[in-house]
MMTF fields as JSON, N, C-alpha, C and O atoms, coordinates in Angstrom:
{
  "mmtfVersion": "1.0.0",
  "mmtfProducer": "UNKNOWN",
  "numBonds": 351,
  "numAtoms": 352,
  "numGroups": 88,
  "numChains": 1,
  "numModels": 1,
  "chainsPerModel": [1],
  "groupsPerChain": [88],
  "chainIdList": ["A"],
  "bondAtomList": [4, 2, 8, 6, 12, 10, 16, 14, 20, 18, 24, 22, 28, 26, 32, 30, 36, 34, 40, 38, 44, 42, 48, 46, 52, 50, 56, 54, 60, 58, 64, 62, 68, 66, 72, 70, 76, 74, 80, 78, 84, 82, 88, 86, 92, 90, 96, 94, 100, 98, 104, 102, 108, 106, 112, 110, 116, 114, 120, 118, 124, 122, 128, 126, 132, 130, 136, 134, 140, 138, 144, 142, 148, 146, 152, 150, 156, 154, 160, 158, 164, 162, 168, 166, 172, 170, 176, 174, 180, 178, 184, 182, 188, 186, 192, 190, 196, 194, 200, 198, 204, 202, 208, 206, 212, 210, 216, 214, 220, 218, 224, 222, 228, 226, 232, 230, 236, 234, 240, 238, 244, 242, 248, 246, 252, 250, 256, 254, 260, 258, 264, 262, 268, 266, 272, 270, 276, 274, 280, 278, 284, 282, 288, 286, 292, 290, 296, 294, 300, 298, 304, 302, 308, 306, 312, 310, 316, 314, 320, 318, 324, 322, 328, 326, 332, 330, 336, 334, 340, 338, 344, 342, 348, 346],
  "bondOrderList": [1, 1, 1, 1, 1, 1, 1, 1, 1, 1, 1, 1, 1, 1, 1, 1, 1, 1, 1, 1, 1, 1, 1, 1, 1, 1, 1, 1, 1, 1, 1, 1, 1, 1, 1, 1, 1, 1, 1, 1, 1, 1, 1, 1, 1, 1, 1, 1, 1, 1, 1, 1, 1, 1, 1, 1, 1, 1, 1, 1, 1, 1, 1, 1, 1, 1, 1, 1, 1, 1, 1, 1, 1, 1, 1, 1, 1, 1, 1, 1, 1, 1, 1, 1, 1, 1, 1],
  "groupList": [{"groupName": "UNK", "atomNameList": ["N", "CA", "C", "O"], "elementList": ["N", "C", "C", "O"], "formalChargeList": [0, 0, 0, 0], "bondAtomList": [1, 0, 2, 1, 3, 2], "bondOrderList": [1, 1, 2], "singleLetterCode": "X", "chemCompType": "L-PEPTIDE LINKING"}],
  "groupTypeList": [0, 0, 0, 0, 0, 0, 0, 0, 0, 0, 0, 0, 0, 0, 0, 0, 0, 0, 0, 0, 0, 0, 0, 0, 0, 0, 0, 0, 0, 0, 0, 0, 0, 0, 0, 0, 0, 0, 0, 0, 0, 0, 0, 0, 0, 0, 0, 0, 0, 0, 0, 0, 0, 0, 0, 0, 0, 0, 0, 0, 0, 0, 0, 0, 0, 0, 0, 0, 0, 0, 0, 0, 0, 0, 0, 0, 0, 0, 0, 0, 0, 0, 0, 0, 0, 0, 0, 0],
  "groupIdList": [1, 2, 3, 4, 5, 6, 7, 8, 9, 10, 11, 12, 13, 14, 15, 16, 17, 18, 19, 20, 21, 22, 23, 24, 25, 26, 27, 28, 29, 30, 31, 32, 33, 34, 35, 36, 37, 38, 39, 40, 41, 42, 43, 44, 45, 46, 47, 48, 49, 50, 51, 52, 53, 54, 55, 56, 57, 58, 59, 60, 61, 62, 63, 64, 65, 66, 67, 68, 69, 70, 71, 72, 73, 74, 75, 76, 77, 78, 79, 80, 81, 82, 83, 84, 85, 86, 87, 88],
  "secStructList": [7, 2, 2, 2, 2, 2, 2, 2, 2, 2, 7, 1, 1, 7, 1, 2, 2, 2, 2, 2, 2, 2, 2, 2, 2, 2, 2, 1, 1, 7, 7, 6, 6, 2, 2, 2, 2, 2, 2, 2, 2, 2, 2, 6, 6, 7, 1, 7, 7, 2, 2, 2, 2, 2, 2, 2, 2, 2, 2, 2, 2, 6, 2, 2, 2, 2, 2, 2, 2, 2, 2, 2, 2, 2, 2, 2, 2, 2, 2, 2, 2, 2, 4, 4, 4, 6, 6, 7],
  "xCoordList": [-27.505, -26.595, -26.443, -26.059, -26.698, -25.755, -27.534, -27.592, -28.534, -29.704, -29.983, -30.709, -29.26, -29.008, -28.276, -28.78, -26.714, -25.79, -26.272, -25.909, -27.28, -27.921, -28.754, -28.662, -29.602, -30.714, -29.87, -30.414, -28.697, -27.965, -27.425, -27.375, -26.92, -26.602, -27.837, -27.5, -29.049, -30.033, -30.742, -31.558, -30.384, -30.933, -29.666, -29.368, -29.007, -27.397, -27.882, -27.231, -28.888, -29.394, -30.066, -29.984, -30.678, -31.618, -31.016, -29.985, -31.018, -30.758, -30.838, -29.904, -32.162, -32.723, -31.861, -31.588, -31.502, -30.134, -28.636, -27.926, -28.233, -27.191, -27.565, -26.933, -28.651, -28.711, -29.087, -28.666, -29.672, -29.629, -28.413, -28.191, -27.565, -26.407, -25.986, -25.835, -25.632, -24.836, -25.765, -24.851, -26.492, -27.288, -26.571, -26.051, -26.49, -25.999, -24.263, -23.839, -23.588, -22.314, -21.949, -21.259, -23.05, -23.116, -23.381, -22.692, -25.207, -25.347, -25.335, -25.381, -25.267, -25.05, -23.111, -22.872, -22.549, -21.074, -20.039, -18.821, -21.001, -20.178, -18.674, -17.542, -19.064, -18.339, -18.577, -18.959, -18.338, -19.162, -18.307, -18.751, -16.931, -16.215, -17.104, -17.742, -17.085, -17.699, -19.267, -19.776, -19.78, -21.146, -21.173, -22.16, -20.161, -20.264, -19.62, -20.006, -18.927, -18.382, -19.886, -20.312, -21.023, -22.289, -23.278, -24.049, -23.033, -23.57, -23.394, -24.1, -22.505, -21.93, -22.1, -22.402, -21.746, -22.395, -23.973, -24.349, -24.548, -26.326, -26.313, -26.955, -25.385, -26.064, -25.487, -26.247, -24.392, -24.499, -24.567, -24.052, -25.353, -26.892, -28.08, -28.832, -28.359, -29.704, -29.551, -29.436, -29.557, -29.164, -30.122, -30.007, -31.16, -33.022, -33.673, -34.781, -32.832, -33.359, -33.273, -32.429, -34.426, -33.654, -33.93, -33.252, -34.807, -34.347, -32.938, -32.51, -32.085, -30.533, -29.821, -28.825, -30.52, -29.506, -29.896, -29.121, -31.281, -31.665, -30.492, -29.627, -30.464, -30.08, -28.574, -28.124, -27.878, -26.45, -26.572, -25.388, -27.377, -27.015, -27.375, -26.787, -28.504, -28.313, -27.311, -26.961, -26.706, -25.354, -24.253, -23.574, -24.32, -23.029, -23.278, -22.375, -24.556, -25.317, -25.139, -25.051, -25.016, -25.248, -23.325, -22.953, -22.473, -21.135, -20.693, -19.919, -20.954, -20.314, -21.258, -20.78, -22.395, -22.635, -21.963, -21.387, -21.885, -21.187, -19.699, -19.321, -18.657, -17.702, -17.833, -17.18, -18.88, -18.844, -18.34, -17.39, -19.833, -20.054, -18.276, -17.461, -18.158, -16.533, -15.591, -14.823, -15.77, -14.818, -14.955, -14.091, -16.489, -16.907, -16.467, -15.738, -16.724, -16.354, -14.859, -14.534, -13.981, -12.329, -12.138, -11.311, -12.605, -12.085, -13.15, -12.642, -13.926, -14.7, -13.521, -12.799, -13.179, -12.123, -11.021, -10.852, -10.051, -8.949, -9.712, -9.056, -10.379, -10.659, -10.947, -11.003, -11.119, -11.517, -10.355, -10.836, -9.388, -7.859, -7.378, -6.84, -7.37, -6.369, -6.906, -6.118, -7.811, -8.876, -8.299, -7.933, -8.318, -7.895, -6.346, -6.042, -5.632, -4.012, -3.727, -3.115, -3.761, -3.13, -1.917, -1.27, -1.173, 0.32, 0.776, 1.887, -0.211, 0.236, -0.483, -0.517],
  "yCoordList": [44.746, 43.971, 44.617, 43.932, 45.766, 46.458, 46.74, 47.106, 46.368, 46.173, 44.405, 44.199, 43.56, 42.501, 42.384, 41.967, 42.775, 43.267, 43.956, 43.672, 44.976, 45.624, 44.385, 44.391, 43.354, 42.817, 41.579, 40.791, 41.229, 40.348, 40.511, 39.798, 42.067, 42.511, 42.462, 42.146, 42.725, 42.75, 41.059, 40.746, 40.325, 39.075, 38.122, 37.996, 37.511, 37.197, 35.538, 34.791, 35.206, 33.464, 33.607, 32.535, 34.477, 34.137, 33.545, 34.183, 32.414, 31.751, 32.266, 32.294, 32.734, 33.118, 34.555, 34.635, 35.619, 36.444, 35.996, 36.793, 34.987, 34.179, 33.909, 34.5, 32.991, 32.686, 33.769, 33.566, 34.556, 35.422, 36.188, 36.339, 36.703, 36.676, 35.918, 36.244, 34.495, 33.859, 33.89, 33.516, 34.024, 33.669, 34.988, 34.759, 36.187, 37.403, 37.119, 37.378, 36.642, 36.278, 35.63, 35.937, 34.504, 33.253, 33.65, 33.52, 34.42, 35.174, 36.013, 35.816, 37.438, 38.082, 38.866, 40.069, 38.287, 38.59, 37.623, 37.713, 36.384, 35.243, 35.081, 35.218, 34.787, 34.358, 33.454, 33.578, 32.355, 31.545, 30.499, 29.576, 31.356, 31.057, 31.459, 30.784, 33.051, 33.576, 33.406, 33.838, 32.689, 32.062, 30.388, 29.87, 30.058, 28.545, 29.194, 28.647, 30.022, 30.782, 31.231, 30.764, 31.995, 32.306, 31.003, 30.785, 30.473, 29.057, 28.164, 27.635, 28.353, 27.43, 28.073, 27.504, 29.789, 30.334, 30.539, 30.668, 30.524, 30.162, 28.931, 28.729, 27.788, 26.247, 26.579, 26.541, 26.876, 27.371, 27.779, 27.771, 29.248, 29.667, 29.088, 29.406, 28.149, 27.687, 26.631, 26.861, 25.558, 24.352, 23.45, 22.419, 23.957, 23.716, 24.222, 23.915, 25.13, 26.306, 25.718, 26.133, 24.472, 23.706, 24.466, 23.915, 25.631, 26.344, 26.579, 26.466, 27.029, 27.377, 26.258, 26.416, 24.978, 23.257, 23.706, 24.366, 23.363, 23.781, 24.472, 23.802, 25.697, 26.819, 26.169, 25.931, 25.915, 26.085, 24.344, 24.091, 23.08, 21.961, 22.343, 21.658, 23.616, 23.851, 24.604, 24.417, 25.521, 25.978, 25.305, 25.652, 24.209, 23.146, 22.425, 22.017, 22.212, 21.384, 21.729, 20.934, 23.554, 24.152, 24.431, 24.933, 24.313, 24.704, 23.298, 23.507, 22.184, 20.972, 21.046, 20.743, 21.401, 20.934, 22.352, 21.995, 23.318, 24.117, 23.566, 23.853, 22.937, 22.276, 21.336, 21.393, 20.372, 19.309, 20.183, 20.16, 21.141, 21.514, 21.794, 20.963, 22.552, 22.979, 21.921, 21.92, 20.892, 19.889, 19.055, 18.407, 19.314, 18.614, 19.213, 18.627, 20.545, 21.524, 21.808, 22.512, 21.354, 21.217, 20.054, 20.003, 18.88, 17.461, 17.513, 17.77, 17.327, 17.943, 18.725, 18.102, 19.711, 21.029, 20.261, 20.377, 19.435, 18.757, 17.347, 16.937, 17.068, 15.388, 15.912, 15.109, 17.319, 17.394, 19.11, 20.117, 19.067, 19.712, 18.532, 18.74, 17.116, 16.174, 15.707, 15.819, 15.276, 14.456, 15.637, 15.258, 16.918, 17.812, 18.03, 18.374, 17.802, 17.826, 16.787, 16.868, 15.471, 14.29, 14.631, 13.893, 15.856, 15.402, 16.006, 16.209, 16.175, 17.363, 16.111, 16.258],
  "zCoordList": [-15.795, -14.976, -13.6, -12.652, -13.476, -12.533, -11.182, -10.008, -12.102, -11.561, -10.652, -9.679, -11.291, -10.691, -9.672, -8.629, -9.745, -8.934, -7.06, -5.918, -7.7, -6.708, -5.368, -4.141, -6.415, -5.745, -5.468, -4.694, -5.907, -5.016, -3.653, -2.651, -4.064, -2.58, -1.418, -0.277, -1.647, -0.844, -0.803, 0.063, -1.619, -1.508, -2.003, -3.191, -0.974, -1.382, -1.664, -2.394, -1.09, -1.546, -2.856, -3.455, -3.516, -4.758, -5.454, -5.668, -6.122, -7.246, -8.563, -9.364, -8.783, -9.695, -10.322, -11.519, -9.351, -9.802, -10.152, -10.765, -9.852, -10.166, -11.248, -12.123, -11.738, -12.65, -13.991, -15.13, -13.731, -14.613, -15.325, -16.527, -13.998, -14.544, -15.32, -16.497, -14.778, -15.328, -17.006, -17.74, -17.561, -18.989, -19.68, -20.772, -19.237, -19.395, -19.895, -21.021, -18.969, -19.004, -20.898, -21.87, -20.434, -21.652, -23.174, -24.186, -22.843, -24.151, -24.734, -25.948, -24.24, -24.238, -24.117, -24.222, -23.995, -23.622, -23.824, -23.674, -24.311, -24.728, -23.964, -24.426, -22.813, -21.545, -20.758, -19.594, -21.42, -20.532, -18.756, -18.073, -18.681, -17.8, -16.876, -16.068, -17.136, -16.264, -15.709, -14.675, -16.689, -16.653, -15.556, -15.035, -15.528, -15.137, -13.593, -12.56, -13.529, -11.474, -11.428, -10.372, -12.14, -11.708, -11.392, -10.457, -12.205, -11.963, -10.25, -9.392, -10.431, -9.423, -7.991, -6.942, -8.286, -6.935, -6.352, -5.187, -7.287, -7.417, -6.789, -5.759, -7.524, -6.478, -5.244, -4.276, -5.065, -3.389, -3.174, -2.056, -3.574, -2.52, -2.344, -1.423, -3.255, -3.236, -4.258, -5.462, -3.757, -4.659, -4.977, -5.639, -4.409, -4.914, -5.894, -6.334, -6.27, -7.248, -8.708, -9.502, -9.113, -10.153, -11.748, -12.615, -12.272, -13.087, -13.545, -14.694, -12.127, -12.209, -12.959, -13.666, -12.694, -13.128, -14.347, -15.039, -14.792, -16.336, -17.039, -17.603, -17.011, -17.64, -17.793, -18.914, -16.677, -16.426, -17.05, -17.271, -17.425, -18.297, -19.819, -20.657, -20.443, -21.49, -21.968, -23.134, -21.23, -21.079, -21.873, -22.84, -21.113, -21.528, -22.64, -23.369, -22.853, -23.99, -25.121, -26.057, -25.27, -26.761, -26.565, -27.626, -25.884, -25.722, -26.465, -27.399, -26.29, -27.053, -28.43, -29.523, -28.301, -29.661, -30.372, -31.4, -30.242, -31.147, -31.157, -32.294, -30.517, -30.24, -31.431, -32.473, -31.074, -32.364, -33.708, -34.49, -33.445, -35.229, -35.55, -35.951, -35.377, -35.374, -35.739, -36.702, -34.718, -35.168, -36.573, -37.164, -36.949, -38.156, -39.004, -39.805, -39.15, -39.875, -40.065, -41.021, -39.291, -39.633, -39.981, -40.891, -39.61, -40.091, -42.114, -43.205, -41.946, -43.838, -44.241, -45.02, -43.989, -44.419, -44.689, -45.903, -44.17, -44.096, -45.211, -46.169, -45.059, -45.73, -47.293, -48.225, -47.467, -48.852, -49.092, -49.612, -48.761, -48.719, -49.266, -50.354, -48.841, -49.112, -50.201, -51.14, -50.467, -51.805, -53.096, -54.208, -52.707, -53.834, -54.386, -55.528, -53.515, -53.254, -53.031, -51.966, -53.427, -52.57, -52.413, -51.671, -53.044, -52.76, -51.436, -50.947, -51.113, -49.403, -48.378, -47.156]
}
């Protein structure tokens, strides 16, 4: 990270260091707040840089579908809580 950090300072438009970060943030550190402010400062440095869109729409892509799973996975949990207990 702190090797990225460096080559931003010397190259403050690369996209491609933004975006790396930001994947770092996401998978590695499971932060993905902090992944979507890296995101967003990459498109405005370089908003051509369409790898960066990639990354930062699979980003969001695997964030709802783990969202779904979850929600499936509590509404099943509750629909078969009640089928076992009707009296609750």
């Amino acid at each position: 990270m702190e090797l990225l950090l460096r080559g931003q300072q010397f190259n403050p438009t690369d996209a491609a260091l933004y975006q790396a970060r930001a994947l770092i943030q996401w998978q590695d550190l499971n932060k993905p707040e902090n992944a979507r402010a890296l995101f967003r400062a990459g498109v405005r440095a370089d908003a051509s840089h369409l790898p960066l869109w990639q990354a930062w729409g699979c980003m969001e892509a695997a964030l709802v579908s783990e969202r779904t799973r979850a929600h499936k996975r509590h509404v099943y949990h509750l629909m078969h809580t009640r089928t076992k207990n009707p009296n609750k």
